[in-house]
C-alpha positions in Angstrom: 0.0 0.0 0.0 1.5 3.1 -0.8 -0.4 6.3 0.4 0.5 10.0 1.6 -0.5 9.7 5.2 1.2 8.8 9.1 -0.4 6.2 10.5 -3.6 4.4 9.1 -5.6 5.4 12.2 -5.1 8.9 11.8 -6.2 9.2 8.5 -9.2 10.3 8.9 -8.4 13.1 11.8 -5.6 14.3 10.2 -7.4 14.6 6.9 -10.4 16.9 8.5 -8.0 18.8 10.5 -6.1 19.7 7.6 -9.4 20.4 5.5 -10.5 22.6 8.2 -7.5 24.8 8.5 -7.5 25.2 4.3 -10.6 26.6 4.8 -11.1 28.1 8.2 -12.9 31.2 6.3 -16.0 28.8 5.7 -16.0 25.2 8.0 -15.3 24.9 11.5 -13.8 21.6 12.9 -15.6 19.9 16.3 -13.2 17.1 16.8 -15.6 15.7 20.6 -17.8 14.2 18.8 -16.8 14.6 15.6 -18.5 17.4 12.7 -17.9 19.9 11.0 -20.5 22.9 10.5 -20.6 25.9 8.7 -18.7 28.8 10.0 -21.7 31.3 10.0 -25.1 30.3 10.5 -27.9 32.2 9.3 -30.2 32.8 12.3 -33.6 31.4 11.4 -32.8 29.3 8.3 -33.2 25.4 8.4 -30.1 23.4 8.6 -28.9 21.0 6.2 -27.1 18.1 7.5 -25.7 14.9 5.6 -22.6 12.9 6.7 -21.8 9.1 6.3 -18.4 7.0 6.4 -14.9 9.1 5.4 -13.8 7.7 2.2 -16.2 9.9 -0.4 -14.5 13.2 -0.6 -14.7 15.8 -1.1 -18.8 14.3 -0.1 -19.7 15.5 2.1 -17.2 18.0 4.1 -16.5 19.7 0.9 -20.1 20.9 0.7 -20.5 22.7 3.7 -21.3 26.9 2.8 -23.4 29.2 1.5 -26.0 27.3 -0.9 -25.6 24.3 0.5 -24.8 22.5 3.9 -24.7 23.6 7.4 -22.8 20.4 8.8 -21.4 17.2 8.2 -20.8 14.2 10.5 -18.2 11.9 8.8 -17.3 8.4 10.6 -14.1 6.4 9.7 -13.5 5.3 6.3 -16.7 3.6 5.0 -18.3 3.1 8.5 -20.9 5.3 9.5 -21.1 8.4 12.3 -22.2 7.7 15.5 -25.6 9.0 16.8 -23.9 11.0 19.4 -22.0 13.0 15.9 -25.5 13.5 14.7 -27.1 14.7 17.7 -24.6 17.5 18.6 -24.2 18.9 14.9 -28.2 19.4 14.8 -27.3 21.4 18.1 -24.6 23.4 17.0 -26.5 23.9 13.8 -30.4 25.1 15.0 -31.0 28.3 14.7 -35.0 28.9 15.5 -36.3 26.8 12.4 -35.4 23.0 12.6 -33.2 20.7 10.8 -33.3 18.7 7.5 -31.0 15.3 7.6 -29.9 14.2 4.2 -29.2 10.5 3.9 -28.0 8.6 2.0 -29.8 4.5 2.1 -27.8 2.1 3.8 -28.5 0.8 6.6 -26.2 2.3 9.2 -26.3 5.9 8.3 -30.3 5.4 8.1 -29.9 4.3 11.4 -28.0 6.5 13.6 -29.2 9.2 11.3 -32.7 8.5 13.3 -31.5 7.8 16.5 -29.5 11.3 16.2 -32.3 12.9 15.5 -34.5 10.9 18.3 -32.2 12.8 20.6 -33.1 16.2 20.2 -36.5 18.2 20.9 -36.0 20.5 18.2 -38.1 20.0 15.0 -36.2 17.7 12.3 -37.1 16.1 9.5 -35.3 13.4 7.2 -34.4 13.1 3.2 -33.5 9.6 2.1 -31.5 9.5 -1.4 -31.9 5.8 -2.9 -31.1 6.8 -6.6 -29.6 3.4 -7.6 -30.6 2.0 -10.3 -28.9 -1.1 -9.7 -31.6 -3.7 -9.3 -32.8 -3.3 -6.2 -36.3 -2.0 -5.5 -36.6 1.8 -4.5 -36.8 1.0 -0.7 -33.4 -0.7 -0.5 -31.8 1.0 -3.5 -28.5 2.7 -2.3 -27.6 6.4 -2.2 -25.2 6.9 -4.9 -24.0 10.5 -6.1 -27.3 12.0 -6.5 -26.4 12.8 -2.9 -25.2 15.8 -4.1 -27.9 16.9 -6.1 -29.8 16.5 -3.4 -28.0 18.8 -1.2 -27.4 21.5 -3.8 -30.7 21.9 -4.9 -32.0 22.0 -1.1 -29.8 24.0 0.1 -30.4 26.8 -1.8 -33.8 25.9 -1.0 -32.9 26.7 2.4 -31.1 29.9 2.0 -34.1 31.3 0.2 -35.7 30.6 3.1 -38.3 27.7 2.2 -39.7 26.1 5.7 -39.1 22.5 7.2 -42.0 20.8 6.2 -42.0 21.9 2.3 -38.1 21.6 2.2 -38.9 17.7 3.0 -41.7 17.4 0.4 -39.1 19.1 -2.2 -36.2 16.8 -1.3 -38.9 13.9 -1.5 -40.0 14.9 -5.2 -36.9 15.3 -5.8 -35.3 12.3 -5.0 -37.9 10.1 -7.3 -36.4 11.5 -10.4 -32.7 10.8 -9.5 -31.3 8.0 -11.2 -28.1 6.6 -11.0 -25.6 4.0 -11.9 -21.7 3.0 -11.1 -19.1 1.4 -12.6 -15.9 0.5 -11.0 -12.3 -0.8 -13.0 -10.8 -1.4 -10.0 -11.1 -1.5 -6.3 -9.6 0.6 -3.3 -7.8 0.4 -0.5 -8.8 1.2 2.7 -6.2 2.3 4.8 -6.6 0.0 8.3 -6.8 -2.8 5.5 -3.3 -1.8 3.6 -5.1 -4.1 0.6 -7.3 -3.7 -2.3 -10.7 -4.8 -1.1 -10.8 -7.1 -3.8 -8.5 -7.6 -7.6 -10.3 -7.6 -10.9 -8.5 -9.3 -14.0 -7.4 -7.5 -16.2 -10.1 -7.6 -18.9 -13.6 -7.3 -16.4 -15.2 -5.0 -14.6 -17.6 -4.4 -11.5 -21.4 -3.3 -13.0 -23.4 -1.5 -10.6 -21.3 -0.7 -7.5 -22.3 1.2 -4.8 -19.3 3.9 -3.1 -18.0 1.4 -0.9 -15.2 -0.4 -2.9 -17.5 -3.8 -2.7 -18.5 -5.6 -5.5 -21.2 -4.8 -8.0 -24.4 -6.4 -9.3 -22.2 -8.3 -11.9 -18.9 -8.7 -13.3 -18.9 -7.7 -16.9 -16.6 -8.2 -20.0 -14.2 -4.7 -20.3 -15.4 -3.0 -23.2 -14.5 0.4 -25.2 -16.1 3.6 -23.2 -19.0 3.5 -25.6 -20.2 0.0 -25.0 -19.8 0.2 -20.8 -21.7 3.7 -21.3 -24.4 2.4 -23.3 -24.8 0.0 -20.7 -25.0 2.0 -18.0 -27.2 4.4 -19.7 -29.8 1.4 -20.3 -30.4 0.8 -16.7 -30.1 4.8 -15.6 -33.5 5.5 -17.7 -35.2 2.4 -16.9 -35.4 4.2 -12.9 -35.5 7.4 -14.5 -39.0 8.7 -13.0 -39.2 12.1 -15.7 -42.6 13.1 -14.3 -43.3 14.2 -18.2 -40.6 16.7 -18.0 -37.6 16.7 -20.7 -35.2 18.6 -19.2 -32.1 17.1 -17.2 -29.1 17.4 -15.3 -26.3 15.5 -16.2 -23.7 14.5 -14.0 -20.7 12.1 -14.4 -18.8 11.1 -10.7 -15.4 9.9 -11.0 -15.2 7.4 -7.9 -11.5 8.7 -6.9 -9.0 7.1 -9.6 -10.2 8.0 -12.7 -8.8 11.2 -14.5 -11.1 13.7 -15.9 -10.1 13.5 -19.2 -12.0 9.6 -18.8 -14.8 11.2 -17.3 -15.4 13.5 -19.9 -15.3 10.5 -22.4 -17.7 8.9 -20.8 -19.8 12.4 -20.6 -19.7 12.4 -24.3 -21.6 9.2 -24.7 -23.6 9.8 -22.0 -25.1 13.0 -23.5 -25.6 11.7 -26.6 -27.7 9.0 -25.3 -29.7 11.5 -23.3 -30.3 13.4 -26.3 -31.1 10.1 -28.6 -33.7 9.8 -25.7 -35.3 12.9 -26.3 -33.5 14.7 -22.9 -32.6 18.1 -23.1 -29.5 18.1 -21.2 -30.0 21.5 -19.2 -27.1 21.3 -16.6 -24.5 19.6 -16.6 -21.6 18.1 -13.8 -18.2 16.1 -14.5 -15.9 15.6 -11.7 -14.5 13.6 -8.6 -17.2 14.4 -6.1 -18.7 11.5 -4.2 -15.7 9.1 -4.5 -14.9 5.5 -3.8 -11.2 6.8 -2.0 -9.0 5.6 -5.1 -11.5 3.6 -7.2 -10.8 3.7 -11.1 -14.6 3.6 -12.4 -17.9 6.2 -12.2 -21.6 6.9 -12.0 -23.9 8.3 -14.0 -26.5 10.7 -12.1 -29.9 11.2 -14.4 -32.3 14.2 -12.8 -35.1 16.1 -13.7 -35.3 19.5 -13.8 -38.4 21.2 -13.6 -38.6 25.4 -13.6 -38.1 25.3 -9.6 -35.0 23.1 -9.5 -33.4 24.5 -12.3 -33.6 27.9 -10.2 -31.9 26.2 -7.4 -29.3 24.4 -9.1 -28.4 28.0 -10.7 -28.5 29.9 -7.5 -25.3 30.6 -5.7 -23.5 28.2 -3.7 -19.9 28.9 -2.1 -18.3 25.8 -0.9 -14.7 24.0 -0.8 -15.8 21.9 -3.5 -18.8 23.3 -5.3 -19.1 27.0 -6.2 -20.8 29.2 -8.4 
């Protein structure tokens, strides 16, 4: 294993600590329990928070700001945050208006996403992000990188000033017409490991992964960029939920190890799939931002965008990894 880090059990501490400092002017770092929140709350808004296991920079640390998060609870590298974690970031975070959780669907976050919240008296209400289109029926699909979408879109929902209760019926809507898929070329290393979590051969690939490193629906043949795409593309609109509504977002996640140039390859073929389709790609996204640590491989996020989340996507956000 060769990685730029001290020891493996200070990866993750280290890492924040260091993210904090680089950008002191918009996080600040609680290190007992662990979360980060944003370093000026807006008295009265609702606060956004997400979190889940280290491992998926810059998700979700890197979207704390303006536009966008209020906190983020990460646990060690692919394990999830503690209840405790969740409980005192909804604390440091309320403001007079309540707090919006947004999850991603596996089981542990799910979990002591609930319990966190079960802690407090303060209003708080919960987003669950299952936009795998991986096989698995909505209710267990996994949160993929439509995470992200999710977060943009409602937190500039929030800094406009939209309540609890209708930014949970907008993060609901806006959930069912989220459809991704993943691909992954080869698998990562978690540091405590100090191994790949598992070896491909040379010519296959892992079909429908989740952001974990594990294995996929199926092992498939490696194939040129336009064939995997193609595939990928089939199963993306087959969950795609349009609601009538042509226009999209597109976004292509790198999973950690993949350089952009790749991405943008596998943009190409994406859009013109979309467009084949009869998609009006509106917005688009390439880039490593809900990762797999070093995974070679990527997702394709399909969402709908209606007037009102096409305004919120647009409006301003200011954050380490997302701004516009």
């Amino acid at each position: 294993m060769k990685k730029l880090m001290n020891r493996p059990q200070d990866y993750v501490p280290q890492s924040l600590e260091g993210f904090a400092a680089a950008h002191e002017h918009l996080v600040t770092l609680n290190t007992s329990p662990l979360y980060l929140r944003r370093a000026s709350l807006v008295e009265g808004k609702v606060a956004l928070i997400s979190g889940g296991g280290s491992g998926h920079e810059p998700a979700h640390v890197g979207f704390i700001g303006p536009g966008m998060l209020d906190a983020a609870c990460p646990g060690e590298v692919f394990t999830s945050p503690v209840p405790q974690q969740i409980e005192e970031a909804i604390k440091a975070t309320e403001t007079g208006a309540g707090s919006l959780l947004i999850v991603k669907n596996y089981q542990g976050d799910v979990m002591n996403f609930e319990i966190g919240a079960e802690s407090v008296e303060t209003p708080v209400a919960t987003v669950i992000v299952n936009d795998d289109a991986a096989g698995e029926e909505p209710e267990y699909a996994r949160g993929l990188a439509g995470v992200l979408v999710v977060e943009k879109i409602l937190g500039a929902a929030a800094e406009a000033g939209m309540h609890l209760e209708a930014l949970k019926a907008l993060g609901d809507r806006l959930v069912r017409g989220i459809s991704s898929l993943g691909i992954m070329l080869s698998s990562c290393t978690v540091p405590l490991a100090g191994k790949p979590t598992f070896v491909l051969k040379e010519d296959e690939i892992e079909f429908g992964v989740g952001i974990h490193g594990e294995h996929g629906h199926s092992k498939e043949p490696l194939a040129n960029a336009d064939h995997l795409i193609a595939g990928m593309m089939k199963l993306v609109f087959s969950k795609f939920i349009g609601n009538g509504n042509s226009r999209i977002l597109l976004f292509v996640n790198g999973l950690g190890g993949t350089p952009e140039s790749e991405l943008y390859i596998a943009y190409h073929t994406a859009r013109k799939l979309c467009e084949a389709h009869g998609f009006e790609v509106a917005r688009s996204l390439v880039g490593n931002y809900v990762t797999s640590i070093d995974s070679a491989g990527c997702s394709i996020t399909v969402a709908t965008l209606d007037d009102e989340l096409l305004q919120y996507w647009d409006a301003a956000v200011s954050t380490a990894s997302l701004s516009w």
